[in-house]
C-alpha positions, 0 to 999 in steps of 0.5 A, spaced: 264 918 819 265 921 827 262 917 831 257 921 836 252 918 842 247 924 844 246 923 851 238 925 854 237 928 861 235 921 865 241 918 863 245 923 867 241 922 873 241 915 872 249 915 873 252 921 873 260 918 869 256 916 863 261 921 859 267 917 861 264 910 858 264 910 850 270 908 849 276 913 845 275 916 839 268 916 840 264 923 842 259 925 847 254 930 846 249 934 851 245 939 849 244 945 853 238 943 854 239 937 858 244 941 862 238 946 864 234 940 865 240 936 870 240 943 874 233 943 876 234 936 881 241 939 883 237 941 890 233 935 890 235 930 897 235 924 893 239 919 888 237 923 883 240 930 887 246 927 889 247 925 881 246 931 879 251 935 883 256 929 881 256 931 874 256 938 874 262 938 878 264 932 874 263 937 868 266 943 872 273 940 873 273 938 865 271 945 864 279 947 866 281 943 860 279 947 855 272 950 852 266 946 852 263 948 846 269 947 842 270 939 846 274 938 851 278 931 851 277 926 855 281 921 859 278 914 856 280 918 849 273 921 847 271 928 846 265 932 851 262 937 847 256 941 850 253 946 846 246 948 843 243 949 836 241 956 835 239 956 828 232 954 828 231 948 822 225 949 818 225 941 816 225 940 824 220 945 826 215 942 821 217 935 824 217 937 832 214 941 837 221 945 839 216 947 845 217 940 849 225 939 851 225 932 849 224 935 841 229 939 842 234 934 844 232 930 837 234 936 833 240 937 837 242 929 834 238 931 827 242 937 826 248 932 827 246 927 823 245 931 818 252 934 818 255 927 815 256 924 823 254 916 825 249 919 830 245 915 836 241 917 841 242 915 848 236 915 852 233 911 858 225 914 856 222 909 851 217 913 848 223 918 846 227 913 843 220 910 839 220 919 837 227 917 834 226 911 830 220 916 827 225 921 825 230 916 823 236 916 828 239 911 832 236 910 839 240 905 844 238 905 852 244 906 856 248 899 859 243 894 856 245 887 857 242 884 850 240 877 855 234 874 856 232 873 864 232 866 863 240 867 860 242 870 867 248 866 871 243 861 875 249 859 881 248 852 879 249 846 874 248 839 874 254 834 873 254 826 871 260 823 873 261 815 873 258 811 880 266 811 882 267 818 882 261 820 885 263 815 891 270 817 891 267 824 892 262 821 898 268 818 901 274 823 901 268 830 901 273 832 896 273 832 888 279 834 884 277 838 877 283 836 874 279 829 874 272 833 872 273 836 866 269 842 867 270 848 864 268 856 865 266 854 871 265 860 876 267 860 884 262 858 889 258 855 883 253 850 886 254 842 883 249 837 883 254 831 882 249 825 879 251 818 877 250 817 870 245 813 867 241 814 875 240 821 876 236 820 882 243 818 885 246 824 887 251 829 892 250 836 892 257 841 892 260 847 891 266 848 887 272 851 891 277 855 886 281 855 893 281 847 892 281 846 885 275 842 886 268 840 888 266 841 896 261 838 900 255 843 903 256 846 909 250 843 913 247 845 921 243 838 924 240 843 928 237 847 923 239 854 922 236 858 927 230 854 927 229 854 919 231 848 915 232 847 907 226 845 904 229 844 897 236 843 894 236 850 892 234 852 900 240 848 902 246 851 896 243 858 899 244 856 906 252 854 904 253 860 901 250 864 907 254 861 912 260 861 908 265 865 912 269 866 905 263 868 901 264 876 902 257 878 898 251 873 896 246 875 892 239 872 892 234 872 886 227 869 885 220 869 885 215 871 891 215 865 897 221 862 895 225 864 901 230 869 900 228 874 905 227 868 911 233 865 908 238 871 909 235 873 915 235 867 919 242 866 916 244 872 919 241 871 926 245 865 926 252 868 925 250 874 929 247 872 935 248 865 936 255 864 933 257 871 935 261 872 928 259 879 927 258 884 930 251 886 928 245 885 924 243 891 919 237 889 914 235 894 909 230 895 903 229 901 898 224 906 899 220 904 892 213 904 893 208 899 889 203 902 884 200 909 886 204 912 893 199 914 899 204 921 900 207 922 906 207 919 912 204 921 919 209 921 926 217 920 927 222 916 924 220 910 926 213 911 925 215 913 917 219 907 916 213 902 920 210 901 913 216 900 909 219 895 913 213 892 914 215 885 911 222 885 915 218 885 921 214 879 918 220 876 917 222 877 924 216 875 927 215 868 924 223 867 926 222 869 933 215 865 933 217 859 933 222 855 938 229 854 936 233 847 938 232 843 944 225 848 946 229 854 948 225 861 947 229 866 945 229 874 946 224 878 941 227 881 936 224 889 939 230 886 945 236 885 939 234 893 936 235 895 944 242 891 945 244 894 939 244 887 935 239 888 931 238 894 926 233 895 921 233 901 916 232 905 909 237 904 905 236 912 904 242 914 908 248 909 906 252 913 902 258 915 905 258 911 911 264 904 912 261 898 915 265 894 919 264 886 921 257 887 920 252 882 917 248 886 912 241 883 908 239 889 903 232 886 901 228 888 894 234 889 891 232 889 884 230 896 884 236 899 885 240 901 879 247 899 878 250 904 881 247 905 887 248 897 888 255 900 887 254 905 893 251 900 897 257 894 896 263 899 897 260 901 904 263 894 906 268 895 911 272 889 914 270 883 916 262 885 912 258 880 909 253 882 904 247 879 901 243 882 896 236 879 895 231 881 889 225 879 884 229 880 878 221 879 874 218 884 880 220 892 878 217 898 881 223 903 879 221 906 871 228 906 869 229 899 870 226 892 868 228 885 869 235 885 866 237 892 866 237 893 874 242 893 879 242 886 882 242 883 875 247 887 874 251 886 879 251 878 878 253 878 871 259 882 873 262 879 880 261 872 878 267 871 876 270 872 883 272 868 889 269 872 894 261 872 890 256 867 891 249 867 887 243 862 887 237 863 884 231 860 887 226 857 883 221 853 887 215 857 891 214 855 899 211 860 902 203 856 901 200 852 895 196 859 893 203 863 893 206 858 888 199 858 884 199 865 884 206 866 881 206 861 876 199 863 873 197 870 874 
């Protein structure tokens, strides 16, 4: 049987290339109905705007291959067709109110189904998904990861080694693998070498693909503008924050662990004290939490005041204190004045190339695969990126804790020399903060 994946409207906005990632030999099929239903954002200012003038021009250059109803052949090997179910079913109509646009959609894939094809039904909405169990079609979401989020790449592991190895490796600051056996290790993986039999004697590194070996941590006696770790993963964190080699640090965990404070810190250290970028940019999405207020009084800057609120949280905490030797430091209204400092919405990125800049995208986790995408090919130069989210704290309604863009983007990038993650796990904001994450 032909195999056919039926795509609904919020799939297409989701990510407007979805038509090339089936596979060869595999069949797309979009009712006209979701065609009409894609035309009604293609004025809209926002991602799901911009996605759908992506696909209807995507779909427009197709459309010189051939007609859209008899299918057109796709570069992966696939088929498109895009058509509309004229004759009125009577068994669908006793099943479903045609009236609604999403009813018409299972009929579209029914009446598929019904002509002998393997049919499923793509779709981000739920509930229809649940309509299609009822009527009998297979439904899937669209590029789920069957994982748990406790089966997510962490960033680090523990290692026993015999007491000799362990010494050798405080000694010569180097630990060849060949002497390890490690296996499926990524780059930039953070180790914890313990000895065996004594786990409370132990050296924190990271493994170098470079040096085919483990390092020692990168560590500033002074502190890192003023902040020091207060665990061990605040310390495998800072490494992979201060590395120059470390082209994009993603930062997981939940409220109080430090990611934000962290990579800003960071971020200032290598900017204004070390004068490695040339600028420090912060970003966050624009995604409320629960019912939005609606729009917002004054000039851009006043808008964006609520928004960016926990950034200038951030800023105050680190500009409060004093850094090494009692020295004061200029505010951070000074940075933005000189140019040093930048903070914005995430809003208008697309298009932009940023080079030699530290960027810190906060909340991250409300993203979509492919607007973290959008946000790392933006990166010029000589740019660092570092990506901060609670997988386990999701606003977006299409997205949950494995299906979102940081997590995505993990998964997919760990394999390279250039990445670095670390998931934080242990709450330091206060003892109420850590309780309230662990019970409530």
């Amino acid at each position: 049987m032909e195999k056919i994946f039926v795509l609904d409207t919020n799939v297409i906005l989701f990510d407007p290339q979805a038509i090339l990632k089936f596979g060869p030999q595999n069949t797309v099929f979009i009712p006209l109905i979701v065609v009409e239903e894609v035309d009604r954002f293609k004025k809209d200012q926002n991602e799901n705007g911009r996605n759908a003038r992506h696909f209807s021009r995507l779909v427009d250059e197709l459309r010189q291959k051939g007609s859209v109803t008899q299918g057109i052949d796709l570069d992966n090997g696939g088929k498109l067709f895009i058509s509309v179910d004229r004759k009125k079913n009577i068994e669908h109509l006793e099943l479903l109110d045609l009236d609604l646009n999403d009813n018409v959609i299972l009929s579209s894939a029914l009446t598929l189904k019904e002509k002998g094809n393997d049919v499923t039904l793509i779709s981000k909405d739920i509930n229809l998904r649940l309509k299609a169990d009822v009527v009998g079609l297979t439904a899937e979401d669209y590029g789920k990861q069957n994982v748990s989020l406790d089966q997510l790449y962490s960033g680090r592991r523990e290692l026993e080694v015999p007491v000799n190895l362990l010494e050798q490796f405080q000694k010569e600051r180097f630990l060849p693998d060949e002497l390890l056996g490690l296996e499926e290790i990524h780059p930039n993986e953070y180790v914890l070498v313990c000895e065996e039999n004594n786990p409370r004697h132990r050296v924190p590194g990271r493994y170098s693909l470079q040096k085919k070996g483990i390092v020692p941590l990168i560590t500033m006696r002074e502190g890192v503008w003023g902040i020091y770790p207060k665990n061990l993963e605040q310390q495998f964190a800072l490494d992979a924050l201060l590395n120059d080699e470390v082209k994009l640090v993603s930062l997981t965990g939940k409220a109080g662990t430090g990611k934000t404070l962290l990579a800003i810190a960071a971020g200032l250290e290598l900017t204004i004290s070390q004068e490695k970028y040339s600028r420090l940019l912060v970003s966050r999405p624009i995604q409320p939490m629960g019912r939005d207020i609606g729009f917002l009084p004054g000039d851009v800057n006043e808008k964006l005041g609520p928004w960016m609120q926990p950034i200038f949280d951030n800023m105050d905490f680190l500009f409060g204190r004093d850094r090494a030797g009692g020295a004061s430091t200029n505010s951070w209204e000074e940075l933005i004045n000189q140019g040093l400092l930048h903070i914005e919405p995430l809003t208008y990125i697309r298009g932009r190339s940023i080079p030699k800049q530290y960027m810190i995208v906060d909340e991250s986790q409300n993203l979509s695969p492919h607007e973290i995408k959008t946000i790392v090919t933006r990166a010029g130069v000589g740019t660092k990126i570092i990506l901060t989210g609670d997988c386990e704290q999701i606003d977006s309604p299409y997205l949950d804790s494995i299906n979102n863009g940081l997590a995505h983007c993990i998964e997919r990038l760990k394999s390279s020399d250039l990445i670095s993650h670390m998931m934080l796990k242990v709450g330091e904001r206060s003892p109420l903060s850590e309780i309230a994450s662990q019970l409530l």
